[in-house]
N, C-alpha and C positions, 0 to 999 in steps of 0.2 A: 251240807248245811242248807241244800236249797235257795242258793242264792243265782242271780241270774249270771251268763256267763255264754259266752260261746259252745255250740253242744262240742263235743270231746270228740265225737267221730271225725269231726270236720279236720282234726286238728295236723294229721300229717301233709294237706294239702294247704296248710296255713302256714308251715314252718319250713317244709321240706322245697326247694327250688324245680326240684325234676318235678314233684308231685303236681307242684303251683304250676310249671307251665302245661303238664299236662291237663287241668283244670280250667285253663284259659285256651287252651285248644281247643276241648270239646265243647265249649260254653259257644265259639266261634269269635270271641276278642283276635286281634291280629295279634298274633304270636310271629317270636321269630325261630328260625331253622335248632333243634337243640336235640340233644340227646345224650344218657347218663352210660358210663361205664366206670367199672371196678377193673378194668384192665390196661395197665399200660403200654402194653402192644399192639394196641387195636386197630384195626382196618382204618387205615385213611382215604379210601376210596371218595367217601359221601360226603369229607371235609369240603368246604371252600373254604379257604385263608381270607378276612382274619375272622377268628374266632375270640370269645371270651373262652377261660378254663379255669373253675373255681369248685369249692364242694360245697357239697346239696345242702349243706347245712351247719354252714358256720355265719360270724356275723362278724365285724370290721374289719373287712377287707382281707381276711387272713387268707393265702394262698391265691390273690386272687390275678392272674395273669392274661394279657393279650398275647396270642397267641400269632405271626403271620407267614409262619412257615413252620413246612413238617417236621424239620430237624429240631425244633423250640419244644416239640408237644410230648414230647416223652416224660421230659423235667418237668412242665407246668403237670401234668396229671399225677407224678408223682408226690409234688407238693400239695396237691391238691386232695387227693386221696388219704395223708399224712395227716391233714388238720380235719378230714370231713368224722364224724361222730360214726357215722354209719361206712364208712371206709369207701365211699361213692364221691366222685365227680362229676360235674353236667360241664358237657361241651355246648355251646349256643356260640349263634349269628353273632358278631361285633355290633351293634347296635350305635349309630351316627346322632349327633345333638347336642345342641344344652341340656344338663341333666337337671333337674326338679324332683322334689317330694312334698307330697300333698298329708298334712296333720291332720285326723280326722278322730272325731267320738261317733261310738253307734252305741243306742238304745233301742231296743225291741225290733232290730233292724233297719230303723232310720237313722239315716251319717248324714251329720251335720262336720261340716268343712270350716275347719277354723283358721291355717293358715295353708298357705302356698310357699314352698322355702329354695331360693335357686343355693345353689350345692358347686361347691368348685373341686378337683380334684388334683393330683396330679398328673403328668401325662402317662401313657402306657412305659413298661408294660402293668403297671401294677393298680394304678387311680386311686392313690390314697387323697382321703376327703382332707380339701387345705383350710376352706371354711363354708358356711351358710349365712347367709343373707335372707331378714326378713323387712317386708313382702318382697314376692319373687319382680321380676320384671314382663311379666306378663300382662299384655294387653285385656281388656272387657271380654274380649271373644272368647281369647284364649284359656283364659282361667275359666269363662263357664263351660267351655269345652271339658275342661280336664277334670273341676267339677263331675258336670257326668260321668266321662271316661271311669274316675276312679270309684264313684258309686256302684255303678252295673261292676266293676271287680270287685267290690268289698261284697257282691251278694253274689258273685260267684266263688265265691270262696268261705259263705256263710259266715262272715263276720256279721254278730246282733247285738253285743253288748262287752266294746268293748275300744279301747283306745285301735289307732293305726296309724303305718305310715309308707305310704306308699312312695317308691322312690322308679321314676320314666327318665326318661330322653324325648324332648320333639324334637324332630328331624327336619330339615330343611323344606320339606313340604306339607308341616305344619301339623304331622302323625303323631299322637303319643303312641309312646313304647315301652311296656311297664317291663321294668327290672324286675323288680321285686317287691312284696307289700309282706309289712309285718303286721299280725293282728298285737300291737305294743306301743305305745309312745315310740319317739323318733328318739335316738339318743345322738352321742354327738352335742348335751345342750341344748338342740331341738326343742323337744318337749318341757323341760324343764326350764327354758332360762328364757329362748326365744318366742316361742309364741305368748307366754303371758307378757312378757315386756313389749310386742310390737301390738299383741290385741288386745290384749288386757283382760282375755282368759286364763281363769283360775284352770290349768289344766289336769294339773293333779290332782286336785278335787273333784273334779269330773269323772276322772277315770276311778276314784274311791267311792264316789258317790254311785254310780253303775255297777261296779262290784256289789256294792251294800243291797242296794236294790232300792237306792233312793232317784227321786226327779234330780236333770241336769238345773242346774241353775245357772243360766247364760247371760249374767249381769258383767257386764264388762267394769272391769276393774280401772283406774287412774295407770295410763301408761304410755311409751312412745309410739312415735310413728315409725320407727326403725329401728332394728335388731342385725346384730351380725354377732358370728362368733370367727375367729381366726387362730388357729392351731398352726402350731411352734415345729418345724421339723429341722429350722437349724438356729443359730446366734445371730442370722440376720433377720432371721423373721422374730426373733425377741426384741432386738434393737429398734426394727421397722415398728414394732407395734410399740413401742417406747416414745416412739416419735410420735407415732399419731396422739399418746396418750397426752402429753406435755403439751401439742399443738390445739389441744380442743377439751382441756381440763374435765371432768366431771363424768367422761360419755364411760369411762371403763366402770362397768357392772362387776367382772369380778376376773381375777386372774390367776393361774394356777400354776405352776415349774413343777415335773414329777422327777426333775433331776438338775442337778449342777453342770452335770455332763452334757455338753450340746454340739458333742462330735461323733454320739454311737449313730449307727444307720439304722434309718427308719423305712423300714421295712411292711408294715401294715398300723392300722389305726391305733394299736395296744403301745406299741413304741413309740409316737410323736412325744415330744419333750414337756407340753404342756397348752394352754391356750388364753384369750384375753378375750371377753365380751363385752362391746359394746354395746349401748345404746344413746340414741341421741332423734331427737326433733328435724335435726337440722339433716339433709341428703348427704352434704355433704363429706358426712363424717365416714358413711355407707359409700361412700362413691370415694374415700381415700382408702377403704380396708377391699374395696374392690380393685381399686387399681394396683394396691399389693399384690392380690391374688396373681392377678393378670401380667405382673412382670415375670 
C-alpha cells in the first residue's frame, strides 16, 4: 500500500532478542555477556552464575527464568526452547536494578518520548510484571539520560515510524541496561490505558496516525498526574486492591477478573488472574499501589 513503516529487513533484529543484542554490540551500546543455543547440553565452561534463560522470541514472561547454578540450567533451557517460535534460547548476564520502560513514537526517524514507566516484578526465579507506575521515579538527570540512551537504540535497531517500548535496568551506578525494546506499544495497559491517563497522549492515535502516513498530533488531552496499573496473581492482591479502591473512591479506571478461580499458579504474565488501574491527581494514591507492590 505504500504506506510508511519500518523497512522489513530491519525486522529480525527488531523482534528477535539474540539478533537485538547482537545489534547493540556492534553499534558499541554496553551490552551484557549473552549467547543463543538450541542445545540443552551445552558447555558451561563460559557461564558465570547468575544468568537470565528465556527464548529469543516470546513475550510475557513466558519461560523466563533466573538461572544461579549449573544443576538449574538444563530445565530453564528446556523450557525456554519449548515456548521460543524458532526453537532457540539466549543465555545472558543477570542484569542488577530498578527496572524501567521508556514509551516512545517515531516518525521518519525521530522519537519523541512520551512516558517513562517504573515496572515492578516478581522476585526470581521467574519476574513476572506485578504492576507499573506512571511517571516513573526518576530524577531530571536521569530521565534525559535514558532519554538519549533509548534514542541512539531505537536508531540502532532502525526503528522510523512506528510506536516502542523499551524496557532497562539502572544499576546502582547509575548504567542503563536495555532488556529489551519492542518496535510496538508497551502492553501490560502501558500503552493503552497509562500513558494517556498520566500524559494525556492520545497514543493510539499516534501509532494509527504514522501507519496511515498522517502528522502526530501532540495536543495533550485533559488527564492525571498519575497512572498505575496492578495485576492480580492471587485473593490478596484482589482484596488489597479492594481496599485501596473503597479508601480513595473514583481513582479505579477500570478493572478486570479473567477468572473466579484465584488459587491456580501463575506462572507467567498469560496466567495472572486479572488487574485494576488506577488513576488519581493525588501521590498518594500511587504511593499506596506502591507500597502493595513492595510488600
Amino acid at each position: 500500500l505504500n504506506l510508511p513503516c519500518n523497512d522489513p529487513k530491519y525486522l529480525l533484529i527488531q523482534t528477535n532478542k539474540y539478533h537485538m543484542r547482537n545489534a547493540f554490540r556492534k553499534s558499541g551500546l554496553e551490552t551484557p555477556f549473552f549467547f543463543m543455543t538450541k542445545d540443552i547440553n551445552l558447555n558451561q565452561e563460559k557461564i558465570k552464575f547468575p544468568v537470565i534463560v528465556k527464548p529469543t522470541d516470546r513475550s510475557g514472561s513466558r519461560a523466563i527464568c533466573k538461572i544461579t547454578e549449573s544443576e538449574m540450567l538444563q530445565d530453564a533451557i528446556t523450557d525456554a526452547l519449548a515456548e521460543s517460535f524458532s526453537k532457540e534460547a539466549i543465555i545472558e548476564e543477570f542484569i542488577e536494578g530498578d527496572e524501567y520502560s521508556c514509551e516512545s513514537i517515531s516518525i521518519c526517524g525521530k522519537h519523541h518520548i512520551l512516558a517513562i514507566t517504573k515496572k515492578f516484578t516478581t522476585n526470581e526465579p521467574n519476574f513476572i510484571e506485578t504492576a507499573h507506575i506512571q511517571p516513573s521515579d526518576l530524577n531530571e538527570s536521569m530521565y534525559n539520560k535514558v532519554c538519549d540512551a533509548v534514542q541512539s537504540a531505537l536508531d540502532v535497531l532502525h526503528v522510523r515510524n512506528s510506536a516502542s517500548h523499551a524496557e532497562f535496568r539502572i544499576d546502582r551506578f547509575g548504567n542503563i541496561r536495555f532488556i529489551e525494546i519492542g518496535a510496538r506499544m508497551g502492553g501490560d495497559c502501558i500503552g493503552s490505558h497509562l500513558v494517556p491517563l498520566s500524559s494525556g497522549f492520545d497514543y493510539l492515535r499516534m501509532i494509527i496516525d504514522v501507519a496511515v502516513g498522517n502528522d502526530i498530533v501532540f495536543k495533550k488531552l485533559p488527564h492525571y498526574q498519575y497512572a498505575a496499573v496492578k495485576f492480580l496473581l492471587s485473593n490478596e492482591d484482589k482484596e488489597e486492591c479492594e481496599k485501596i479502591e473503597a479508601k480513595y473512591p473514583g481513582t479505579v479506571v477500570e478493572k478486570f477478573r479473567n477468572t473466579s478461580d484465584f488459587c491456580q499458579q501463575v506462572c507467567d504474565s498469560g496466567s495472572r488472574m486479572g488487574y485494576t488501574v488506577f488513576a488519581s491527581n493525588d501521590k498518594l494514591i500511587i504511593e499506596e499501589v506502591n507500597g502493595l507492590v513492595a510488600e
